[in-house]
Every structure is written in C-alpha cells, then in structure tokens.
LOZABA-219867 format. One record per atom (N, C-alpha, C, O, CB): x, y, z; residue in one letter. Coordinates in pm, whole numbers, plus 50000, padded with zeros to 5 digits. Last residue first. Glycine has a CB too. Layout:
BEGIN
XYZA ...
END
This chain:
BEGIN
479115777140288X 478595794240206X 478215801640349X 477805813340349X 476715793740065X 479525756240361X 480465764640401X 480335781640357X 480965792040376X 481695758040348X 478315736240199X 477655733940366X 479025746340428X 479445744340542X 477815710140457X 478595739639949X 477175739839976X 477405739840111X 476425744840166X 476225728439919X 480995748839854X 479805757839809X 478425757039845X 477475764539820X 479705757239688X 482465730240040X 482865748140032X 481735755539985X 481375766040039X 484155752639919X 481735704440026X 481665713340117X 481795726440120X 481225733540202X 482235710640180X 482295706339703X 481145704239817X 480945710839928X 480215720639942X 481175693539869X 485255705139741X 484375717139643X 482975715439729X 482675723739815X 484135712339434X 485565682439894X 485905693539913X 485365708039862X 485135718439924X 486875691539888X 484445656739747X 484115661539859X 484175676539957X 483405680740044X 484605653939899X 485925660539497X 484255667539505X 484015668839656X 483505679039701X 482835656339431X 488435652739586X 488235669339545X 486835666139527X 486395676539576X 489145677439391X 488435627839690X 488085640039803X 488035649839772X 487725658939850X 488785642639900X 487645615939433X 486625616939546X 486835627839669X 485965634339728X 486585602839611X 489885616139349X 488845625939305X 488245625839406X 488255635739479X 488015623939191X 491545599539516X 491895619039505X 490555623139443X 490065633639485X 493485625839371X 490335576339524X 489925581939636X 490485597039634X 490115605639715X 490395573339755X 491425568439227X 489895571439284X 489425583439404X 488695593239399X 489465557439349X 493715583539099X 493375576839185X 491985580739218X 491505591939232X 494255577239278X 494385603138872X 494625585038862X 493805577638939X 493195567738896X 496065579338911X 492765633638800X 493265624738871X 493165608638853X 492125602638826X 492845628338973X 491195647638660X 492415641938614X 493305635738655X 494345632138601X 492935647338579X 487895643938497X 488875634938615X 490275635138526X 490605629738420X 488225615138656X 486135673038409X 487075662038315X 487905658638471X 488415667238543X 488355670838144X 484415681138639X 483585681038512X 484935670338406X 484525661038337X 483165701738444X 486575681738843X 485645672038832X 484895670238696X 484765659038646X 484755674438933X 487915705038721X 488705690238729X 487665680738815X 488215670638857X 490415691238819X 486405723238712X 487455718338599X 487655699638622X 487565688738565X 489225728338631X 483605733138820X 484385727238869X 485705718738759X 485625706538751X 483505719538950X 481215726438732X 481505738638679X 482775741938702X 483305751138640X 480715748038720X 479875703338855X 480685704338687X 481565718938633X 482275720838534X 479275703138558X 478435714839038X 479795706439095X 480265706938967X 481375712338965X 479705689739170X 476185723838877X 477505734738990X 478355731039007X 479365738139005X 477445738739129X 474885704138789X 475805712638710X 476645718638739X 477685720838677X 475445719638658X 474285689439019X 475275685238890X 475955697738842X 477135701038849X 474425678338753X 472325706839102X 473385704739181X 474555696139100X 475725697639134X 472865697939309X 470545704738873X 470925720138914X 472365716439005X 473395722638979X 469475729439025X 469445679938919X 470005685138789X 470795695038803X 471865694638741X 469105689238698X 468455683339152X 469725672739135X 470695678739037X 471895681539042X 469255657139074X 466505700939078X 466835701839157X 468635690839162X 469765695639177X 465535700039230X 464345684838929X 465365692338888X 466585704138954X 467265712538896X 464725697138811X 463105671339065X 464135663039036X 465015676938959X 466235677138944X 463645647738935X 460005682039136X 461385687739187X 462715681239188X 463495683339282X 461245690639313X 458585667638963X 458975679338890X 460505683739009X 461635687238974X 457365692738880X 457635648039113X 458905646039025X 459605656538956X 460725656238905X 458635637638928X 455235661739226X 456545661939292X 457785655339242X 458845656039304X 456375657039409X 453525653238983X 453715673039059X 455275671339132X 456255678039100X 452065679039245X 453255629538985X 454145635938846X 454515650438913X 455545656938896X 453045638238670X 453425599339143X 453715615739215X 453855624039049X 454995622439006X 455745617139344X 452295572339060X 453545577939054X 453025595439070X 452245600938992X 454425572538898X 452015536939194X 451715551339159X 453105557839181X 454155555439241X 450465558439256X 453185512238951X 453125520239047X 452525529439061X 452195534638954X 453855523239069X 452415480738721X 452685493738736X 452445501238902X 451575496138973X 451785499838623X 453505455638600X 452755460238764X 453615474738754X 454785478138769X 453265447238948X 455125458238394X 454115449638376X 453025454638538X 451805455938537X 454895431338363X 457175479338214X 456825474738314X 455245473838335X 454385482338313X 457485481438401X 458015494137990X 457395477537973X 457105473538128X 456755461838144X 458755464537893X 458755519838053X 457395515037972X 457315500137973X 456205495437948X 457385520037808X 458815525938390X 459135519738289X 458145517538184X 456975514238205X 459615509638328X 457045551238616X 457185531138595X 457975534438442X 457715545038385X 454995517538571X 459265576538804X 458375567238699X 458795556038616X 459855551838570X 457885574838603X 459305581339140X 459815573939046X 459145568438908X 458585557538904X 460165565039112X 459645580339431X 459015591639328X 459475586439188X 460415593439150X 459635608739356X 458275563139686X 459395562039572X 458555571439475X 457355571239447X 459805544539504X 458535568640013X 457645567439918X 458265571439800X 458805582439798X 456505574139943X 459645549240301X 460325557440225X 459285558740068X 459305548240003X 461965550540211X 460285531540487X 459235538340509X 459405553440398X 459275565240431X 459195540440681X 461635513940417X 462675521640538X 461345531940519X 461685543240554X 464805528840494X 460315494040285X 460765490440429X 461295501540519X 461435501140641X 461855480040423X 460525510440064X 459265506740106X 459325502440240X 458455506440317X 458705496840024X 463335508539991X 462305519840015X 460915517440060X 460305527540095X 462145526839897X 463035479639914X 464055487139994X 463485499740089X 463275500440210X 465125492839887X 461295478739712X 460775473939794X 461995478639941X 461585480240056X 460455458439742X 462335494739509X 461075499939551X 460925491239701X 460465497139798X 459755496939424X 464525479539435X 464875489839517X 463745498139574X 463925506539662X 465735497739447X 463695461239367X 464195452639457X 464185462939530X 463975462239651X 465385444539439X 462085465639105X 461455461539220X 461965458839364X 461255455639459X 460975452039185X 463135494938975X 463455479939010X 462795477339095X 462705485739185X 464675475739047X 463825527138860X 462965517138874X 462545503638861X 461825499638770X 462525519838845X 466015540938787X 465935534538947X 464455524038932X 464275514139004X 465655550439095X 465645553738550X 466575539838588X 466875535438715X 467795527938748X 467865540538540X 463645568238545X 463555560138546X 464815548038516X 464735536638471X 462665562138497X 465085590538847X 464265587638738X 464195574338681X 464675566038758X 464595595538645X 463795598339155X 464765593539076X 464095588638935X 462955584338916X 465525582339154X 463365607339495X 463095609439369X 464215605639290X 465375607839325X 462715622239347X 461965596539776X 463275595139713X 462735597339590X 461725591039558X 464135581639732X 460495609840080X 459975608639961X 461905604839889X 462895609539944X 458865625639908X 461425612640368X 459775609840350X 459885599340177X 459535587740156X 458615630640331X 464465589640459X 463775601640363X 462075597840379X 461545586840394X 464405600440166X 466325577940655X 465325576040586X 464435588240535X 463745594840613X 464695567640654X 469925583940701X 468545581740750X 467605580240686X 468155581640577X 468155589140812X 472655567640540X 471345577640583X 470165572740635X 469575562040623X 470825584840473X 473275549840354X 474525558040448X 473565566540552X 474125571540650X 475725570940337X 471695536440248X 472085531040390X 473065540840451X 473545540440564X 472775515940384X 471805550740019X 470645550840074X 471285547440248X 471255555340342X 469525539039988X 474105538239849X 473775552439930X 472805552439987X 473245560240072X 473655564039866X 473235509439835X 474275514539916X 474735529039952X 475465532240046X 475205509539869X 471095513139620X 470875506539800X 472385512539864X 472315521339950X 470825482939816X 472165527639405X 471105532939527X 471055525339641X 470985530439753X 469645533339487X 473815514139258X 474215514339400X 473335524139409X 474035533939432X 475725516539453X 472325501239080X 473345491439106X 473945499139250X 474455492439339X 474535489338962X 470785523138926X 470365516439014X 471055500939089X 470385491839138X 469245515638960X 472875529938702X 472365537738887X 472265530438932X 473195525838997X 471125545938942X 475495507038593X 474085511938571X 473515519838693X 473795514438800X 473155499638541X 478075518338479X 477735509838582X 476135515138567X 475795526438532X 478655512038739X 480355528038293X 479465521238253X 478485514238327X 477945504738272X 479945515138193X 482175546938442X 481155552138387X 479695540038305X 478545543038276X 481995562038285X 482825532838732X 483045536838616X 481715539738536X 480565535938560X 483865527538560X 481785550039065X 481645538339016X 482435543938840X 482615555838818X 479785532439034X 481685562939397X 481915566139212X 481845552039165X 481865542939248X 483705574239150X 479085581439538X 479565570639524X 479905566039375X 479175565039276X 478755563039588X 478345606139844X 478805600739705X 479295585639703X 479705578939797X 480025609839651X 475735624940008X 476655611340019X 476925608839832X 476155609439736X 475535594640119X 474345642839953X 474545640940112X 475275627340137X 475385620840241X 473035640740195X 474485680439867X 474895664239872X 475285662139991X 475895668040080X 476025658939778X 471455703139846X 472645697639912X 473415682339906X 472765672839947X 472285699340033X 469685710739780X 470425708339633X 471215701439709X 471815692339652X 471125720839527X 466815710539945X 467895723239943X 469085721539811X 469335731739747X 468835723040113X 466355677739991X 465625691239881X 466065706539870X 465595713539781X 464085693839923X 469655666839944X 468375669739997X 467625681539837X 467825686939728X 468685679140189X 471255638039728X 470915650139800X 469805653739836X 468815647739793X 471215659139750X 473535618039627X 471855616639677X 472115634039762X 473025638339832X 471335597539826X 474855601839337X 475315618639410X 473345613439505X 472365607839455X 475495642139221X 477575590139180X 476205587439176X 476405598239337X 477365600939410X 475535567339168X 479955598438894X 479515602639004X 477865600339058X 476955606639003X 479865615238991X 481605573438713X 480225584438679X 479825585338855X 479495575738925X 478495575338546X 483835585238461X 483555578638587X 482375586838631X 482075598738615X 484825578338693X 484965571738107X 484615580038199X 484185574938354X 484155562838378X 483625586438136X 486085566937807X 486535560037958X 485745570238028X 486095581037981X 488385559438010X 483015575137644X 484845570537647X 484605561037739X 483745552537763X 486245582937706X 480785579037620X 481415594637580X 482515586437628X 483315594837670X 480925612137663X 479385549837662X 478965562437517X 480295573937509X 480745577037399X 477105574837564X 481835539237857X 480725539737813X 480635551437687X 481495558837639X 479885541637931X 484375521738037X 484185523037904X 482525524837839X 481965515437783X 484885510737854X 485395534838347X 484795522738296X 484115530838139X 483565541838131X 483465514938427X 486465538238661X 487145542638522X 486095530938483X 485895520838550X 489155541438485X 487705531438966X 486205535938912X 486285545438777X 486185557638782X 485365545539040X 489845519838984X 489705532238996X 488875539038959X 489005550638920X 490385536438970X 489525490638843X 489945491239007X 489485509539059X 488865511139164X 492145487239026X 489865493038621X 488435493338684X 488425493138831X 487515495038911X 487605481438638X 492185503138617X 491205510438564X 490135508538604X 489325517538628X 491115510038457X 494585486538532X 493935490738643X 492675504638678X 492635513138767X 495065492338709X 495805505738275X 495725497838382X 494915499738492X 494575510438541X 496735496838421X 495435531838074X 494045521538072X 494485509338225X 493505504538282X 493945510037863X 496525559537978X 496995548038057X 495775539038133X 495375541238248X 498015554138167X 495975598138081X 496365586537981X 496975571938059X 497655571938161X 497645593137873X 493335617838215X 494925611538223X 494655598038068X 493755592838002X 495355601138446X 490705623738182X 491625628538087X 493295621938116X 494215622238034X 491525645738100X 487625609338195X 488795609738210X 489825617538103X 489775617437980X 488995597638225X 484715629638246X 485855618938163X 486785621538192X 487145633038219X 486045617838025X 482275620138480X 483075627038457X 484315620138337X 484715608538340X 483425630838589X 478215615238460X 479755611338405X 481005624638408X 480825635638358X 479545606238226X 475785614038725X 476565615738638X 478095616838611X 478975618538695X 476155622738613X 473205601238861X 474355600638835X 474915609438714X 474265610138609X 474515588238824X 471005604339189X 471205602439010X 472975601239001X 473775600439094X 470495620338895X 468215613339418X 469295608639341X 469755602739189X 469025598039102X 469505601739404X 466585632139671X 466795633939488X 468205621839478X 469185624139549X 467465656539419X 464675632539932X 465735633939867X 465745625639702X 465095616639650X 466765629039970X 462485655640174X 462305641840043X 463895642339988X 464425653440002X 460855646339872X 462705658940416X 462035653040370X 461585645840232X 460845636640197X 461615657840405X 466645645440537X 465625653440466X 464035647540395X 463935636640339X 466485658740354X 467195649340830X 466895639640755X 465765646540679X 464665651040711X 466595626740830X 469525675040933X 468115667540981X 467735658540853X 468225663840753X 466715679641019X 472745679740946X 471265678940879X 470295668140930X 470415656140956X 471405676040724X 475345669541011X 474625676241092X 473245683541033X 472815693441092X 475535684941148X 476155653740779X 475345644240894X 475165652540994X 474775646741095X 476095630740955X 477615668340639X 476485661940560X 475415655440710X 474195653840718X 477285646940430X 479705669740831X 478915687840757X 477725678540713X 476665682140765X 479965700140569X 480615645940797X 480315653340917X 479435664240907X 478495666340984X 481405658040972X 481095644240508X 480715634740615X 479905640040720X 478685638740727X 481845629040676X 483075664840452X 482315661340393X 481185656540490X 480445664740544X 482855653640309X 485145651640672X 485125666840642X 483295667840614X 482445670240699X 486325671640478X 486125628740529X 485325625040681X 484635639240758X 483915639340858X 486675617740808X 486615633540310X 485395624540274X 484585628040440X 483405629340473X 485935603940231X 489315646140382X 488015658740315X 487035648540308X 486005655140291X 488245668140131X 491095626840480X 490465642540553X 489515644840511X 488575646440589X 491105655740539X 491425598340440X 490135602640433X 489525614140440X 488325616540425X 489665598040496X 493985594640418X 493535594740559X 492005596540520X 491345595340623X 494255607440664X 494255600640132X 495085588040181X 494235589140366X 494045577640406X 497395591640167X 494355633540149X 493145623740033X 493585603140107X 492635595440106X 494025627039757X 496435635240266X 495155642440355X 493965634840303X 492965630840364X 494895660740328X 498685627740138X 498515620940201X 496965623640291X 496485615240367X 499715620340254X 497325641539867X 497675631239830X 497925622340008X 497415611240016X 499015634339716X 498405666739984X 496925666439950X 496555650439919X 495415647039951X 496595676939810X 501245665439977X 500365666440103X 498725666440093X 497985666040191X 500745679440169X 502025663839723X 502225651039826X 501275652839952X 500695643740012X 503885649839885X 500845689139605X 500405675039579X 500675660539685X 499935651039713X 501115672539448X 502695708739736X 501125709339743X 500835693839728X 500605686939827X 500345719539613X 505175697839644X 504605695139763X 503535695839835X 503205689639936X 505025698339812X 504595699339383X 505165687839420X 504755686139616X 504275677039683X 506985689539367X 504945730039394X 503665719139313X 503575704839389X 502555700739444X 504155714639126X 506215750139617X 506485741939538X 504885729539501X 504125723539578X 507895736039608X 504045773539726X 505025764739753X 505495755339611X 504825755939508X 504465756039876X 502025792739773X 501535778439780X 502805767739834X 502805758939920X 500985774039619X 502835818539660X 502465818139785X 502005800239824X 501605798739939X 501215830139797X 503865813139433X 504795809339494X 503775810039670X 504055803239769X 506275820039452X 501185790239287X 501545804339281X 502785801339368X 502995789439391X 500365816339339X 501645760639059X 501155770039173X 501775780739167X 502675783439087X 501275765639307X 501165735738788X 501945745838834X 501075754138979X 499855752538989X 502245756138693X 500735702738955X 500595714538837X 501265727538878X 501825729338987X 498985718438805X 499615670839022X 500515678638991X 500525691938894X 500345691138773X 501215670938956X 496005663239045X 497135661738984X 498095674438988X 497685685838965X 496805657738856X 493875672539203X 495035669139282X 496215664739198X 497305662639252X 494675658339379X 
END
C-alpha cells in the first residue's frame, strides 16, 4: 500500500493509495478476510506458527507501536498465522519481530472455534497454553522441549502434517511486499495479507 508508480488504467498513485489507506482505516479487507475465514467448518486439526517480514521503509519512531521489533535478521515483523488442514488462514496476528509465538497463541486461538488437534512446534510448548487447549477440548501436537521436566505425549505421525503451515508461508512470501513490509502502518500490512489471502486461498 505504499505509494508507487501505476498503470494509467488505475489512476493517479496518490489516489490509488489514499483510497486503499481509507478501505485499510475501516477494516475492509480484515472484515473481507474474516468472513470468507468464518464460513468454514471448524477445522479438524489446525497448524500454527510465525514468521518474519523485514522491514524496508526507513525511520525507527514509533515502531513498536507498529508491530516493528529488533530481532536476528533486523527490524522485522513477524506474522503469527493459524490455519486449517487445507493450508487455509484462518486468523492473523502481527506482532514485532522479536515477540516470542507462544505470547499470542491464546489470542488466536479465541478467535475460533475449537480444533480436534493444534499443531505447533516447539516454541508453543508451555504449560499455560497446553492447559488452554486442554479446556477447549483441543489435543496439542506439539513436541516436549528438551529440558522439559513432565513430559507429554506426543503424536510424531501427525506432526509430520506441520508442513503444511510451512507451505502456506511460503505462498503468502511469494508476495513482494509482504515477504519485505513496506508499509509504515501496521493495520496497511495487515490488510494487504488479508487481501492476497483471500484471493489465493478462499477466492481460487
């Protein structure tokens, strides 16, 4: 959604941008998104994870305010993504790139209905969030930690289908301007994945 050149069939740049900028400002494409995501049946098992987009604008203010945060590969922002077993995303949540997963699985999780099975790797594995999942009747695919002291059972046949997430990362990356954020504002990126989203997975 940053400013750029267009074809003439588009219009002037400036005005593409103001109007995508007020459609991203109302929520259009999250509540777009949203809707397409919540006419699915509750999937039987779902996949979640994260990954980093880097920033490419210049200018460090307010930064953490715009889910921007200082890890291994820079400033980056790291897309935490839950989807079905089809690849499909079924709720986002950005955070800066230095935020650990398992800091908002509970808060995607609640956007949704309750899954048979949640697969995730081992940086979901917390007791607070096993026991989360455990209440919403939900069986955690998840392997134990090596220092973890009370170990779990753990599914290894059906962790194999985490690669599945993996696969739905990459597609959305393939995507310019999510794979590098060049947008300032949080809620513009957010509605360009919401948008690419919808187009390749709930509009094919």
């Amino acid at each position: 959604m940053t400013p750029g050149k267009t074809g003439r069939e588009y219009g002037p740049y400036v005005t593409v941008f103001n109007r995508c900028n007020r459609w991203s400002k109302r929520g259009l494409w999250q509540d777009i998104f949203a809707a397409l995501a919540g006419c699915s049946k509750p999937p039987g098992a779902a996949m979640i994870d994260g990954v980093r987009a880097h920033r490419a604008a210049s200018g460090q203010r307010g930064e953490r305010g715009q889910a921007i945060g200082r890890s291994r590969g820079g400033r980056t922002t790291k897309i935490h993504a839950l989807i079905d077993q089809a690849g499909r995303p079924l709720a986002f949540h950005l955070t800066g790139g230095n935020i650990a997963d398992v800091t908002v699985a509970a808060p995607l999780l609640c956007q949704l209905a309750p899954s048979a099975w949640l697969i995730g790797d081992k940086g979901y594995d917390a007791d607070h969030l096993r026991a989360l999942l455990d209440s919403r009747g939900t069986i955690a695919v998840i392997p134990n930690k090596a220092n973890r002291k009370r170990r779990f059972p753990f599914d290894a046949e059906r962790y194999k289908w985490r690669n599945v997430i993996e696969r739905t990362n990459c597609r959305i990356k393939d995507f310019r301007a999510i794979a590098t954020r060049y947008d300032k504002l949080a809620r513009n990126f957010l509605a360009g994945l919401c948008l690419i989203t919808a187009l390749i997975y709930w509009c094919d």
